[in-house]
C-alpha positions as CSV (number, residue, x, y, z in Angstrom):
1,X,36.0,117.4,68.5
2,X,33.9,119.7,70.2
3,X,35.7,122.7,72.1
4,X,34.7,124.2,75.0
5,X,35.6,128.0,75.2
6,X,35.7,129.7,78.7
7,X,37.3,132.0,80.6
8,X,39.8,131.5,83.5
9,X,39.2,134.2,86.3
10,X,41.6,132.8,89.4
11,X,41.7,136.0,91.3
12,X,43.3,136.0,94.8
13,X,44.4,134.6,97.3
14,X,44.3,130.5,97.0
15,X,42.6,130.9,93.9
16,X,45.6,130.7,90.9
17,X,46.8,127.4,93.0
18,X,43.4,126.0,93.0
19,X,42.8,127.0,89.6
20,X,46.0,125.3,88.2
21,X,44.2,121.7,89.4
22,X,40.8,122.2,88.7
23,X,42.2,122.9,84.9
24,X,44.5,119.8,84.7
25,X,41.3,117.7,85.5
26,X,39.3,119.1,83.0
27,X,41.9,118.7,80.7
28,X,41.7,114.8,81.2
29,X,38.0,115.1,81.6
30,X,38.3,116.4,78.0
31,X,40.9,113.5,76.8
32,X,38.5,111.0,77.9
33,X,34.8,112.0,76.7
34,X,36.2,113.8,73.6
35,X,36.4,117.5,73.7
36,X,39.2,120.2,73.7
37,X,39.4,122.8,76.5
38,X,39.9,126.6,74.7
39,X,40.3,129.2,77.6
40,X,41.7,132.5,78.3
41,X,42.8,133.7,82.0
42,X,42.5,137.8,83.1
43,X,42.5,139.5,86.3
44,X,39.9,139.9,88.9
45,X,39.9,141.0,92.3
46,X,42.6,142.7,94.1
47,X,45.2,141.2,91.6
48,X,42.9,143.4,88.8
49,X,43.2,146.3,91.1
50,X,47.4,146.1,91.4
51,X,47.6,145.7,88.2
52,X,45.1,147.4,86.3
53,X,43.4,150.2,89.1
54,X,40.0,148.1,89.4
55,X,38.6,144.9,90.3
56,X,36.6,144.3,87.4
57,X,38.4,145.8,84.5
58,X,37.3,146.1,80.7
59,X,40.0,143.9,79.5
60,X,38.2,141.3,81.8
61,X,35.2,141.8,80.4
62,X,36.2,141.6,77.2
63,X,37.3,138.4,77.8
64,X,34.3,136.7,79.5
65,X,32.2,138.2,76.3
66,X,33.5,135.9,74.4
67,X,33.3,133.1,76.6
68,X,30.6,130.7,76.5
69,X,30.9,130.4,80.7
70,X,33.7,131.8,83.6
71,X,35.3,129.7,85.8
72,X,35.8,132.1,88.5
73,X,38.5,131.5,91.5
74,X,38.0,133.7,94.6
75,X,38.8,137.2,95.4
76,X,40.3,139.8,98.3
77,X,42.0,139.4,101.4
78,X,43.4,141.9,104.2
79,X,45.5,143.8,101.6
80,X,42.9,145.6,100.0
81,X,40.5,145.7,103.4
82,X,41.6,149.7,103.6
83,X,40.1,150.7,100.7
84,X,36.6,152.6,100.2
85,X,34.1,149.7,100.7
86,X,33.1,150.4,96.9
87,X,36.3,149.8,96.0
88,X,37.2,146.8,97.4
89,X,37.3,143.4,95.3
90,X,34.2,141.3,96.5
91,X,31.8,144.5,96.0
92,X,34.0,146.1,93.1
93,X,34.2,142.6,91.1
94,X,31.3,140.1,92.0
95,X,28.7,142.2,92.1
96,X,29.5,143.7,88.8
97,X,29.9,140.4,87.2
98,X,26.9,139.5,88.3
99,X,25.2,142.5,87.1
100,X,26.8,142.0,83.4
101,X,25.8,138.7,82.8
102,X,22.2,138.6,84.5
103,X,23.4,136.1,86.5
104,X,20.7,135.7,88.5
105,X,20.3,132.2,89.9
106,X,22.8,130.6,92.3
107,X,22.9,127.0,93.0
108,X,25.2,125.6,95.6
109,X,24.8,121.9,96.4
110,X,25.7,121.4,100.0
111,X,27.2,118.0,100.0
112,X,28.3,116.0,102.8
113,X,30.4,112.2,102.4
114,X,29.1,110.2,105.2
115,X,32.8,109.5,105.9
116,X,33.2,113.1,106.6
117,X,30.9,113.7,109.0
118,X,33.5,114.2,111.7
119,X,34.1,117.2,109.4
120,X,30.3,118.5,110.6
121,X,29.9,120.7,113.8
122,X,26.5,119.0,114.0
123,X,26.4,115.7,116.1
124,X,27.0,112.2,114.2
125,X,23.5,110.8,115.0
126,X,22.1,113.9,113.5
127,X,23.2,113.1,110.2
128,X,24.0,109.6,110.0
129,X,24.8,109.3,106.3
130,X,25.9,112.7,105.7
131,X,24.5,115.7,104.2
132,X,23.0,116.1,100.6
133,X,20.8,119.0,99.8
134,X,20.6,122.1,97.5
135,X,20.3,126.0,98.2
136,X,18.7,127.8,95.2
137,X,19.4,131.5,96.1
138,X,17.6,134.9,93.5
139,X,21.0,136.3,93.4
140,X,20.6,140.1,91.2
141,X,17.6,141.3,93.1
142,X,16.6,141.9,96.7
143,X,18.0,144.4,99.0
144,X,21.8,144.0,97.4
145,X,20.5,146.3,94.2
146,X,17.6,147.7,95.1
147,X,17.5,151.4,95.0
148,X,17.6,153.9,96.5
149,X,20.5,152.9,98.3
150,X,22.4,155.7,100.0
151,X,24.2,157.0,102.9
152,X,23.0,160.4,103.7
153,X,23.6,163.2,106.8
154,X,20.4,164.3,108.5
155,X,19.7,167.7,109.8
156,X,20.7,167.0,113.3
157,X,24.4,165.6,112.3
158,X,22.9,162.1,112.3
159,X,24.1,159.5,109.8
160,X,21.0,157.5,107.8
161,X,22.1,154.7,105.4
162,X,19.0,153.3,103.4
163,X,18.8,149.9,101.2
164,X,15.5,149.0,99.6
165,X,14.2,145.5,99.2
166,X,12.7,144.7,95.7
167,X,11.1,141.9,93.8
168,X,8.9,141.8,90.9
169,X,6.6,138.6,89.6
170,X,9.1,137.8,86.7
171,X,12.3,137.8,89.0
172,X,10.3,135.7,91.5
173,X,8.8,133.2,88.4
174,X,12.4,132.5,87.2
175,X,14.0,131.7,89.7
176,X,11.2,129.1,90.8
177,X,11.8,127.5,87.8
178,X,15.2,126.7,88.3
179,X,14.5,125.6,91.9
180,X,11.8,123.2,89.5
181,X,14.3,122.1,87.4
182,X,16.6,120.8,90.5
183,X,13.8,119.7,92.3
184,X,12.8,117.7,88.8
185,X,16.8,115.7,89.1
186,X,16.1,115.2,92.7
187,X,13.3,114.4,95.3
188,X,10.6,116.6,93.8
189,X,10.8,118.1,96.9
190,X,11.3,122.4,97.5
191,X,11.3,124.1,100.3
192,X,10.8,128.2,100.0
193,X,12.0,130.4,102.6
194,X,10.5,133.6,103.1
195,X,9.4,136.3,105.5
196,X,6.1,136.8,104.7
197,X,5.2,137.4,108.3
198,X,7.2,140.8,108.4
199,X,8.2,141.8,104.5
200,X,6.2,143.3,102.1
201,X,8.7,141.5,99.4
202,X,7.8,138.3,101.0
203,X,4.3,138.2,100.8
204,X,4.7,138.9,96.6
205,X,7.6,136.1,97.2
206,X,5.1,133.4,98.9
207,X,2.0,134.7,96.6
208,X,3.9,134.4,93.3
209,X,5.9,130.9,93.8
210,X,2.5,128.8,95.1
211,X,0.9,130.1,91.9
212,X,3.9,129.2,90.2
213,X,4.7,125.8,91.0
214,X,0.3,125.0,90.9
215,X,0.4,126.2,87.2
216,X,3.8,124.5,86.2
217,X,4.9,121.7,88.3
218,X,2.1,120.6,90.7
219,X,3.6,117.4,91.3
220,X,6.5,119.0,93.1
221,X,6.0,119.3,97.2
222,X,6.2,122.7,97.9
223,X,6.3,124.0,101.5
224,X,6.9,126.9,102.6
225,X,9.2,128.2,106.0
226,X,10.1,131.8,107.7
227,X,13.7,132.2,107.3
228,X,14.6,132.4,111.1
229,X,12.6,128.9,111.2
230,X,15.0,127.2,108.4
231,X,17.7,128.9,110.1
232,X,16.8,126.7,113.1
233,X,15.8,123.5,111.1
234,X,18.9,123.7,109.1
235,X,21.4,123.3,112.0
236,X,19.0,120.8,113.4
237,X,17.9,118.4,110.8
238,X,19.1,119.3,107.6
239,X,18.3,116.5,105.7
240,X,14.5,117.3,106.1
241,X,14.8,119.4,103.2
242,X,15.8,118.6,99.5
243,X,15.8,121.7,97.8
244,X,16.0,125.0,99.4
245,X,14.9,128.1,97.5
246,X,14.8,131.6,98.6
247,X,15.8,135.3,97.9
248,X,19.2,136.8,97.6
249,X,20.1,138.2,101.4
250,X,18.2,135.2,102.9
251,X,20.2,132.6,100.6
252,X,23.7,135.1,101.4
253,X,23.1,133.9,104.7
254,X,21.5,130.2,104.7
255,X,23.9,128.7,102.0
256,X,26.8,130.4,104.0
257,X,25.2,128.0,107.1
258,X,24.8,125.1,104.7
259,X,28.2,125.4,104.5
260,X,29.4,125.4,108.1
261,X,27.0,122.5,109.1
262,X,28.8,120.6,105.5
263,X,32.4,120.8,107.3
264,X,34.2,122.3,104.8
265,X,34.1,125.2,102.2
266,X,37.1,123.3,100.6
267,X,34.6,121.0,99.1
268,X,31.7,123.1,97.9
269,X,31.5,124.4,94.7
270,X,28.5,126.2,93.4
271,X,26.8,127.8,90.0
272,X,25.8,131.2,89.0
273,X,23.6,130.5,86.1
274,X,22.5,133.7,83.7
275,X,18.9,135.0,82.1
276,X,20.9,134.4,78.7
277,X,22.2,131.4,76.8
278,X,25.4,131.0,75.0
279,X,25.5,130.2,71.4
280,X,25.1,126.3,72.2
281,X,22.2,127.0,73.6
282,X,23.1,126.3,77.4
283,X,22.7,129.2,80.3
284,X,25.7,131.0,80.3
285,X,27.0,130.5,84.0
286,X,29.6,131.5,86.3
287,X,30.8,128.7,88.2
288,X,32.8,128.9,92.0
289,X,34.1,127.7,94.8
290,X,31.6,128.3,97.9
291,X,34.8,129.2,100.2
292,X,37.5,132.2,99.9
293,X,40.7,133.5,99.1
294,X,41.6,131.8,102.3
295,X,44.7,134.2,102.6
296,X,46.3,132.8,105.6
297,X,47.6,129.9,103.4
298,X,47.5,130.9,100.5
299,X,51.1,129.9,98.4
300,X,51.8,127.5,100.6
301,X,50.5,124.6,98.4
302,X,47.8,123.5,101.0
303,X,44.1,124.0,99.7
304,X,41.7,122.1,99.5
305,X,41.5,122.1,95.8
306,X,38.0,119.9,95.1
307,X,35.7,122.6,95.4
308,X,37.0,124.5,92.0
309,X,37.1,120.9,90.3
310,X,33.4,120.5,91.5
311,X,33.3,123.9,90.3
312,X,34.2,123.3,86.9
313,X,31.9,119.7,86.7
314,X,29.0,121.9,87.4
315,X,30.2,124.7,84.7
316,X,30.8,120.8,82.1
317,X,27.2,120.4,83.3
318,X,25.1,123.5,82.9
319,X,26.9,125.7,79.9
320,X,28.3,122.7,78.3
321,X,26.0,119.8,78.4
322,X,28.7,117.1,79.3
323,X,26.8,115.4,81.9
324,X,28.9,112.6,81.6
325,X,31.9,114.3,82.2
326,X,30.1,116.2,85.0
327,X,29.7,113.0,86.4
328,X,32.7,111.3,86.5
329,X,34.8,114.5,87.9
330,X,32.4,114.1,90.9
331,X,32.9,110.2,90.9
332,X,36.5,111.1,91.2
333,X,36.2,113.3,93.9
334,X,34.5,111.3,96.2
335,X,36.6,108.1,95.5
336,X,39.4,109.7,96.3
337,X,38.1,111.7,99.6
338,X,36.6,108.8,100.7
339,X,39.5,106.3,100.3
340,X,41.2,109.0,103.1
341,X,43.3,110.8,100.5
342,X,42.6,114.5,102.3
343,X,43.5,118.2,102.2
344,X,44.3,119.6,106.0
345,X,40.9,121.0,105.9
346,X,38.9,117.4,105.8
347,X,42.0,115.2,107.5
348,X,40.8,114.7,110.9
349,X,43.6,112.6,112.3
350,X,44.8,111.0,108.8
351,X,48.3,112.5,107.0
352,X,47.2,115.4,105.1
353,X,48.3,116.1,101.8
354,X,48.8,119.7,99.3
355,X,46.8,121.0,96.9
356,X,48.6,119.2,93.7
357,X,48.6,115.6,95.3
358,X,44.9,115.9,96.0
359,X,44.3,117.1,92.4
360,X,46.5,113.9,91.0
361,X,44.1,112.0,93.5
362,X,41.4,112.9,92.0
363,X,42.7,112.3,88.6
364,X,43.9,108.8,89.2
365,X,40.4,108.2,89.9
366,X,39.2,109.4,86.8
């Protein structure tokens, strides 16, 4: 029987509850397509921090090395807010991570049911039958790690803070080849969002992904939009695009929209896929919820737990191969959200349920 070995990073907040479900479905994922679950669970985040004095600690790492993919819960919340910004979980451990593992590709599907759309700020005729599209962000380059990045104390007793915006042809080239590869499962449709009106890094951007896509995949349709324009078309008519694909503070921003106009982060899972594979030859990924730590209710046994199982059908699907499984977890999710069986999050007038009944929900449809 084929094992799958990863590791189990629940961090804060709602994340060990969360966790806890998204691992019993695998588990019968596993019974039923024939293969064994082999993971290990450390400490990230503010729970890293109490106990070990950082978010990302080596002991962590050491575990995720010899993982073939991390499924990854959520990290900080208000008790860690007073530490040094450096310091504090998100920066201290995700950024890190992603760092480590070259994870440079993030794909978050932004999925809605049409029986959820009362879930949707946007109006009802807008999107008729709900929302399905896909936000391809460049997630290790762009102004997040370009250097020099510094806070510094001018002559006058004025603070200056400085971050630098940079992109190079290969970083640009691989990450249009994922948004290919999506496109390639989908419409054959991509949408890149840039600021080549204004940026310097956007020009190279637009320059480098028409060449691109006109040497590799000129079948796909490949527009291209200002980011303040998709900002706009995106709360307007979403389902105009298919695939969206941009760079890593634009996508920080436009996914985090595709998220609000989708209802709820409770049912949005997304993928961090790396520049290397694992030793079955798959991208070695990170996979996540697209929400928080949602510390306002965590313990109580009331999350929405279907974004970490969606989160750990993508992770079956990209570092494992087991599209079938894949599959059939996201079958099971929207059989049993759309047969009314709902978290507080996604209720909207029906009895809400917890986190463990949604997950045995989901499993009965499995």
């Amino acid at each position: 029987m084929k094992t799958l070995k990863f590791a189990v990073l629940p961090g804060d907040g709602i994340g060990p509850e969360v966790m806890e479900v998204a691992l019993d479905v695998l588990k019968v994922a596993g019974e039923k397509f024939g293969f064994a679950l082999d993971y290990e669970s450390a400490d990230i985040g503010g729970i890293a921090i109490d106990n070990h004095g950082v978010a990302f600690p080596d002991s962590t790492k050491a575990v995720c090395d010899k993982a073939e993919a991390i499924l990854f819960g959520s990290v900080g919340g208000p008790k860690w807010e007073s530490l040094p910004p450096k310091e504090q979980p998100e920066r201290a451990a995700l950024l890190p991570i992603r760092k480590a593992y070259s994870l440079y590709a993030n794909v978050r599907p932004g999925l809605l049911y049409p029986e959820l759309t009362d879930a949707s700020p946007l109006k009802k005729e807008r999107i008729p039958n709900g929302i399905d599209i896909v936000c391809i962000r460049e997630l290790t380059g762009g102004i997040y790690f370009g250097q020099p990045k510094a806070t510094t104390t001018l002559d006058n007793g004025e603070e200056q803070a400085i971050d630098t915006m940079v992109y190079k042809t290969s970083e640009i080239e691989r990450i249009a080849q994922v948004a290919i590869d999506t496109a390639k499962a989908r419409g054959n449709r991509v949408c890149s969002v840039d600021k080549a009106n204004v940026l310097e890094t956007s020009v190279l951007w637009r320059k480098v992904v028409t060449e691109y896509f006109k040497k590799n995949a000129p079948e796909i349709e490949l527009s291209h939009m200002y980011v303040d324009n998709a900002a706009m078309q995106l709360a307007r008519d979403p389902n105009q695009f298919d695939v969206l694909f941009t760079e890593n503070m634009f996508g920080d921003i436009l996914s985090d929209e595709m998220g609000v106009i989708c209802g709820s982060l409770g049912m949005l899972a997304s993928a961090s896929l790396g520049a290397q594979k694992n030793s079955l030859g798959f991208p070695f990924g990170l996979y996540e919820p697209s929400g928080g730590t949602a510390p306002d209710i965590a313990g109580q046994g009331i999350a929405n737990p279907c974004a970490q199982i969606l989160s750990g059908a993508l992770m079956l699907r990209y570092s494992f191969g087991e599209l079938e499984a894949a599959a059939a977890i996201e079958a099971a999710v929207e059989k049993a959200v759309t047969s009314g069986t709902r978290t507080g999050d996604i209720a909207f007038g029906l009895d809400p349920i917890g986190t463990q009944a949604m997950g045995k929900a989901v499993l009965a449809n499995l």
